[in-house]
C-alpha positions, 0 to 999 in steps of 0.5 A: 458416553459423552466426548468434550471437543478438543481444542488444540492451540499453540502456546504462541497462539494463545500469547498472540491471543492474549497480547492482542486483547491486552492492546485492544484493551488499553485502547478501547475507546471511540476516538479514531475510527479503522474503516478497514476493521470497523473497530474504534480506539481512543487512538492508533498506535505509532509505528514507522521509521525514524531518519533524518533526511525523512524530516529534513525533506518532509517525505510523505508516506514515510517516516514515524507517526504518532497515530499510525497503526490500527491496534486490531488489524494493524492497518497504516494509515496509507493503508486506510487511504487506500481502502477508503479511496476504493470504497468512495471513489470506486466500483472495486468491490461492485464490479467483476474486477480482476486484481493484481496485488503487489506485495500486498498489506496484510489488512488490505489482502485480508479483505481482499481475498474474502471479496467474492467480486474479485479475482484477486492476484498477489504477487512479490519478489522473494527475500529471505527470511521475509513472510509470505501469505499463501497463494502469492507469486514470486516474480520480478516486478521488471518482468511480470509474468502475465499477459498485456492487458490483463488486469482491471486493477493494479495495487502496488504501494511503496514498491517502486521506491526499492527498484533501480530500473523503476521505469521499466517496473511501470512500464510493465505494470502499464502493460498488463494494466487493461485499457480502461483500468487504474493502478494505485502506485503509492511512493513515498514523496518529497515537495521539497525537492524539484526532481527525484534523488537518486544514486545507485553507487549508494549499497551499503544499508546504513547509507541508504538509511541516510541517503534515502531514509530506509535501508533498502530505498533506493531514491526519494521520488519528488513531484517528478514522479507523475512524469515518471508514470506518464513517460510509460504511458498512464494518464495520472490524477491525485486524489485526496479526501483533502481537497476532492469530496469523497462523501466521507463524514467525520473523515478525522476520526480515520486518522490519515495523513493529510498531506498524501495523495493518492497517485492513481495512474490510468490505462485509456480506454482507446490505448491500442489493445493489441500492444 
């Protein structure tokens, strides 16, 4: 007797499927280069945002972008800065490095997850009606529920920005950062302004959208913020492929934004273990 397998596949996988090969289809191509997924298109798909204040203020790392999104694994480009920044300018994925993700991007975690070097942590806090990947902790950035000094590496991009008491969340990220150890603190930034706008009696969405450009921001971060980390602690470099040789070739075919740096804020080795 001979038994065909079976295959079970829900009529929303199978519309995925189908919608996920349709894109990649239509943009087919070698253009554009995603060094997350290592697929090549004849251009990325826009996404982001639209706000007023956003172009008013040329905010960096927000905003909507014509080359944003990777048509297969749905990497941003501030997504894709990161991972090159990682495999270029860092021993991430050589090392035995222990990681706290916080609120992790989907393309990153991905590739993350998978990498046998890592013991890799990802934690947010919970909003209903949001998707969470599995494993992930729910807990409040203002009290992280690990020890000091627990962590190689920290990745908590675009988080900071949500947060009235942004600085007790770094001072926290700062304390179970290990001596030696770097966090990835990406915010969206404006240079247009001297220091950091914030006004916490703005609650209602739609006039944080105005205010702020997104509903649920509760400040536009000026060149302040390097001040900001370094009043909890860190010793804070920017990086770019931009203005620093990151050994990249062809570094347009990754469609990035040029104007973002990386905030990379680091823990010093000879901080005092014991606090």
């Amino acid at each position: 007797m001979c038994f065909a397998p079976k295959f079970k596949i829900s009529v929303k996988q199978l519309t995925k499927k189908v919608f996920l090969f349709g894109r990649l289809f239509y943009y087919q191509g070698s253009a554009v280069e995603c060094p997350v997924c290592k697929h090549s298109f004849r251009k990325m798909l826009p996404g982001g945002f639209h706000a007023d204040v956003i172009n008013k203020l040329e905010i960096i790392g927000a905003g909507y972008r014509l080359h944003n999104i990777c048509p297969y694994c749905l990497s941003t480009d501030r997504d894709r800065l990161v991972f090159l920044y990682l495999i270029n300018r860092t021993q991430f994925f050589n090392n035995s490095n222990r990681v706290l993700h916080i609120s992790p991007e989907p393309s990153l975690h991905r590739i993350f997850k998978k990498s046998t070097n890592l013991t890799y942590l990802i934690g947010t806090k919970y909003a209903e009606g949001s998707y969470y990947p599995a494993g992930i902790s729910f807990f409040d950035l203002l009290s992280i529920p690990y020890p000091d000094n627990n962590f190689d590496v920290i990745i908590c991009n675009h988080v900071l920005e949500h947060i009235e008491d942004d600085i007790q969340a770094m001072a926290e990220l700062f304390r179970v950062l290990k001596p030696g150890g770097y966090a990835i603190l990406q915010v969206p930034i404006s240079n247009k302004i001297e220091k950091t706008i914030e006004d916490f009696t703005i609650i209602k969405p739609e006039e944080r959208h105005e205010a702020f450009g997104q509903f649920d921001h509760v400040r536009v971060y000026g060149p302040d913020y390097k001040e900001r980390l370094e009043a909890v602690g860190f010793l804070v470099e920017k990086q770019s492929p931009y203005t620093q040789e990151w050994n990249i070739n062809h570094l347009f075919k990754y469609a990035l934004n040029k104007k973002e740096e990386l905030y990379i804020a680091h823990k010093s080795p000879n901080q005092d273990k014991t606090k």
